[in-house]
N, CA, C and O of each residue as an XYZ file, in Angstrom:
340
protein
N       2.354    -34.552    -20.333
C       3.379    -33.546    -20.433
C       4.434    -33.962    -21.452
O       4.506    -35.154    -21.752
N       5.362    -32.965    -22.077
C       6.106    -32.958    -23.009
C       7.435    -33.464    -22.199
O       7.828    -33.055    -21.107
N       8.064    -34.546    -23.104
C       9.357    -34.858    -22.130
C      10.145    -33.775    -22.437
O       9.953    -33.064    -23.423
N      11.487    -33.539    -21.213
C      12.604    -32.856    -21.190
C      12.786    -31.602    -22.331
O      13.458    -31.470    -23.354
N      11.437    -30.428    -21.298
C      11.062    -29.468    -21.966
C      10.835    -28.728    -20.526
O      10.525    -27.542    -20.636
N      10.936    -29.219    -19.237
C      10.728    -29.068    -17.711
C      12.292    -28.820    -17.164
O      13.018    -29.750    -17.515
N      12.690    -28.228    -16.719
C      13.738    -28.226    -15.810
C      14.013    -29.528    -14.857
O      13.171    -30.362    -14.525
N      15.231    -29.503    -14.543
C      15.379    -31.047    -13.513
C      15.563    -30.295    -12.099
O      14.968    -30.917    -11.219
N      16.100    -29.339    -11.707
C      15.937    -28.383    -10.475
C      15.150    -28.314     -9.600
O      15.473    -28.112     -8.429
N      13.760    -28.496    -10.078
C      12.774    -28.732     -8.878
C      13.126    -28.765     -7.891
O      13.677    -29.863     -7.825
N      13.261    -28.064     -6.507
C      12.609    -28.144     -5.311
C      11.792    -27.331     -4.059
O      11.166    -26.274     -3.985
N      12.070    -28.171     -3.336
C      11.551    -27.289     -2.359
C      11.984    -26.279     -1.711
O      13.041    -26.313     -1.082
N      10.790    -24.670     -1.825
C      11.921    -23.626     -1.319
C      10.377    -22.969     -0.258
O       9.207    -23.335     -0.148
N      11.107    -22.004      0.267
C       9.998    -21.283      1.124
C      10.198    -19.931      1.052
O      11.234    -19.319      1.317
N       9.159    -19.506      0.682
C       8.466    -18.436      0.144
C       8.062    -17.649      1.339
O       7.039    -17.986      1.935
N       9.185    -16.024      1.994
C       8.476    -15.315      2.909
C       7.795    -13.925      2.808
O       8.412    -13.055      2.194
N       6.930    -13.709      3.193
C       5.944    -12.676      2.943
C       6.534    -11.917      3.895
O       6.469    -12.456      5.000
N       7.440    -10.199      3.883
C       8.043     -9.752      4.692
C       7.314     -8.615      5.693
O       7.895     -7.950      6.550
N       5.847     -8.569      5.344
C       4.425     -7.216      5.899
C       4.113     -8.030      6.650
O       3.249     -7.682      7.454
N       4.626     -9.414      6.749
C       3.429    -10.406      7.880
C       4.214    -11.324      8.293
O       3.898    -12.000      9.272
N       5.336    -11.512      7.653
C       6.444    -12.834      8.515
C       5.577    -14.063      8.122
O       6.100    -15.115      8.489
N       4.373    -14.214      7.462
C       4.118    -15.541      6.806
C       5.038    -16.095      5.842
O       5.737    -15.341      5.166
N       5.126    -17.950      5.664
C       5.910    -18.320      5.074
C       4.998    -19.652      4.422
O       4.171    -20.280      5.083
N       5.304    -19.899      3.133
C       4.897    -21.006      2.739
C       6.206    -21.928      1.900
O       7.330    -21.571      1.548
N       5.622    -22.993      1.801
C       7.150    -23.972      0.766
C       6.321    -24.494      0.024
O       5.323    -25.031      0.505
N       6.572    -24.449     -1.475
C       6.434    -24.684     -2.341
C       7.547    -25.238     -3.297
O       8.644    -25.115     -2.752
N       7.617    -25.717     -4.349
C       8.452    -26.479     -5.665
C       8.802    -25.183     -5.946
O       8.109    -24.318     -5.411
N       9.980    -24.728     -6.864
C      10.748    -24.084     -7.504
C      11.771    -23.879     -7.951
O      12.705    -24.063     -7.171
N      12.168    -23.359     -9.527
C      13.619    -23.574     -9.441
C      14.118    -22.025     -9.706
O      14.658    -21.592    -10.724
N      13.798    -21.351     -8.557
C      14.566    -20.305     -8.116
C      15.411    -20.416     -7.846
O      15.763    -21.561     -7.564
N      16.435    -19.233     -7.724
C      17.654    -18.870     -7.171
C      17.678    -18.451     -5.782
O      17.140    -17.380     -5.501
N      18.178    -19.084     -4.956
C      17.863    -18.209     -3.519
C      19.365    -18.459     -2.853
O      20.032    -19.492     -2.788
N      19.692    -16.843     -2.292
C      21.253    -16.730     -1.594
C      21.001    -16.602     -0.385
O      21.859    -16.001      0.261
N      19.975    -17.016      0.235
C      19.574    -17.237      1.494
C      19.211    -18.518      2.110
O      18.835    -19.338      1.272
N      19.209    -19.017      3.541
C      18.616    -20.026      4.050
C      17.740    -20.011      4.744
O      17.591    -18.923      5.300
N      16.793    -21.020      5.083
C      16.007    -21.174      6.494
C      15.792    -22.530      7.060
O      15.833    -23.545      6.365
N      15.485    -22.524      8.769
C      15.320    -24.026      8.489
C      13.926    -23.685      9.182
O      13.642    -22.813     10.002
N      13.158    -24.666      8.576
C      11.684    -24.976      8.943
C      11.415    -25.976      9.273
O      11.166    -26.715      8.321
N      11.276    -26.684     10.762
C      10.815    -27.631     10.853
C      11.973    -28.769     11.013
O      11.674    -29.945     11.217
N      13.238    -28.345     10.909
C      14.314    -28.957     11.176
C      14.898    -29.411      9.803
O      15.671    -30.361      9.677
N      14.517    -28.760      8.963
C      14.853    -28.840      7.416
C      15.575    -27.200      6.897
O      15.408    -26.091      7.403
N      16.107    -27.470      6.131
C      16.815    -26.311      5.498
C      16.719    -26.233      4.207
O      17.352    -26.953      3.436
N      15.654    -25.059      3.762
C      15.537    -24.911      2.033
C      15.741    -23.503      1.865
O      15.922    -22.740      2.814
N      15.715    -23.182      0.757
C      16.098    -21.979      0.065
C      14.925    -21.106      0.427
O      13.759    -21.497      0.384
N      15.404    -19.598      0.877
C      14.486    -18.694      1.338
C      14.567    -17.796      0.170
O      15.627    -17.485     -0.372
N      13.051    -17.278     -0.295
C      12.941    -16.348     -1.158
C      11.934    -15.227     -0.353
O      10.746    -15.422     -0.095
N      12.683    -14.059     -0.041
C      12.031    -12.946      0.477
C      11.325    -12.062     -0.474
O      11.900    -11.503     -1.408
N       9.551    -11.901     -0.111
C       8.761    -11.412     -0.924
C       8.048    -10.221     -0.350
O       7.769    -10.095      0.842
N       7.754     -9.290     -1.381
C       7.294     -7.729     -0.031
C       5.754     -7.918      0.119
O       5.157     -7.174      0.897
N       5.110     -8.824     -0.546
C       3.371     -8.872     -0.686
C       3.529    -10.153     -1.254
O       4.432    -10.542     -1.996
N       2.063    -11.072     -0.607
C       1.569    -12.009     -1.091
C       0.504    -11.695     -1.318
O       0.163    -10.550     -1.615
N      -0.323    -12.796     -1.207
C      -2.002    -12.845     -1.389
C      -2.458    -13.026      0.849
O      -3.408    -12.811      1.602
N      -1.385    -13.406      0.910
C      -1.742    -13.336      2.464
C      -1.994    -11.792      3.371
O      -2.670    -11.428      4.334
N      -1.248    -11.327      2.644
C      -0.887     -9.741      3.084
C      -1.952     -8.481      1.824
O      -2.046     -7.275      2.054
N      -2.558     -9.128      0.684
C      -2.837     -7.791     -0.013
C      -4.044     -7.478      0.368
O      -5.056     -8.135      0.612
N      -3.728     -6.165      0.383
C      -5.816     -6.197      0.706
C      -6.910     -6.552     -0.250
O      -8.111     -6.570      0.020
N      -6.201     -6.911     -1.718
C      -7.584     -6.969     -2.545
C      -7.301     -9.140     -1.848
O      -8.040     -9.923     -2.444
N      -6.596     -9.620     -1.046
C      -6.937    -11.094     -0.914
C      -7.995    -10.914      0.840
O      -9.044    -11.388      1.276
N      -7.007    -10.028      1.304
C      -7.902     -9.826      2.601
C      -8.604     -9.678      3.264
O      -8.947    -10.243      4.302
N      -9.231     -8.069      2.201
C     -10.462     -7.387      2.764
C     -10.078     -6.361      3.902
O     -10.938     -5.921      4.665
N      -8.908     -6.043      3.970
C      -8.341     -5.361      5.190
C      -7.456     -3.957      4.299
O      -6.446     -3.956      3.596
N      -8.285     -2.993      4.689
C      -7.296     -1.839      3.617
C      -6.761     -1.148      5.152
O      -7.102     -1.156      6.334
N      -5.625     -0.522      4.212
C      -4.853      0.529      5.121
C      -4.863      1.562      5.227
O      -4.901      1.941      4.057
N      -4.854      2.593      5.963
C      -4.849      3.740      5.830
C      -3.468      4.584      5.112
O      -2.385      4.161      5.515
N      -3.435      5.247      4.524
C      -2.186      5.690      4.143
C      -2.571      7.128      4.613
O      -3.748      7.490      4.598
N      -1.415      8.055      5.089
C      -1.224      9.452      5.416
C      -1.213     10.011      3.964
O      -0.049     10.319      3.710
N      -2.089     10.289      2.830
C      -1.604     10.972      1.681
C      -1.624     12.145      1.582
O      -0.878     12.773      0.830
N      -2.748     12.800      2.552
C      -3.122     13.851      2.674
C      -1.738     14.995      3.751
O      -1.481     16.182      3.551
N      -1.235     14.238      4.623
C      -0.185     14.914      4.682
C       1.367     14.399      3.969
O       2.419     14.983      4.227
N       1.297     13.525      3.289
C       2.506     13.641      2.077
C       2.086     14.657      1.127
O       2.996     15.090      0.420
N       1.103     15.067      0.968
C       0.267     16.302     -0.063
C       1.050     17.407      0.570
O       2.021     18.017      0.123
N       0.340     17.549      1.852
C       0.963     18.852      2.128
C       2.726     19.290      2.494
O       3.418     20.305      2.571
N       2.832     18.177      2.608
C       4.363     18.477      2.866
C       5.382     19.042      1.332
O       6.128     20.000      1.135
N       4.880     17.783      0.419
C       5.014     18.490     -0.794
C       4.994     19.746     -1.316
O       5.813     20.362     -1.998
N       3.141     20.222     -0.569
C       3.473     21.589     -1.436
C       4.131     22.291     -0.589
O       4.291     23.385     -1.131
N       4.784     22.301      0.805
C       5.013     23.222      1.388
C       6.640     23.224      0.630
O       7.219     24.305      0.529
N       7.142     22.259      0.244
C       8.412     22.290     -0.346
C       8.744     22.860     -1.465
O       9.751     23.489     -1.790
N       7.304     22.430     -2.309
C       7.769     22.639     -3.818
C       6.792     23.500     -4.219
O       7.072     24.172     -5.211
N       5.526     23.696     -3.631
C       4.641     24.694     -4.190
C       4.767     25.589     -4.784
O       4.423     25.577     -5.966
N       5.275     26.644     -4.237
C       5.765     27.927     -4.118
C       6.281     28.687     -5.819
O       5.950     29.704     -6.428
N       7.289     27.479     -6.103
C       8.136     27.616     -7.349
C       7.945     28.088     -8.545
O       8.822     28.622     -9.225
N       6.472     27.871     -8.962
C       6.739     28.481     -9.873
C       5.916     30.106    -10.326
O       5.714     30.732    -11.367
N       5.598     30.298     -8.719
C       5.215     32.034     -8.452
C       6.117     32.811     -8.191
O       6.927     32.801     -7.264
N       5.865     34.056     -9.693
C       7.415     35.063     -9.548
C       6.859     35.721     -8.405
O       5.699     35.760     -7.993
N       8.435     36.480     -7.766
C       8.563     37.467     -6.443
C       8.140     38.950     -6.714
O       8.191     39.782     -5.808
């Protein structure tokens, strides 16, 4: 590695996955305005909305989504509009 071309910040922070309440700690020199303690330790919490723990292309677990009635609700709102009276 190239000297003092790396940050000196390094540490340890924990990484939470917020669809599953999983958490991992890893090195980083993030910014985090949060805490946690894990394990009787206290590092910097970085709240995340998806990991690889939670996606379905890591899982194999898909979700159902209602699209078919966000469809219809739509058109019942906005359909209409642009047929004259």
């Amino acid at each position: 590695m190239k000297k003092e071309i790396h940050p000196d910040n390094y540490r340890p922070v924990v990484f939470k996955d917020m669809s599953n309440e999983e958490i991992f700690i890893s090195r980083s020199t993030i910014n985090a305005k949060e805490t946690i303690e894990v394990d009787g330790v206290t590092y910097p919490l970085v709240k995340l909305e998806i990991t690889s723990s939670s996606h379905p292309f890591y899982t194999g677990k898909q979700k159902l989504v209602d699209t078919a009635g966000r469809v219809d609700k739509f058109m019942s709102r906005y359909g209409n509009r642009n047929k004259k009276k």
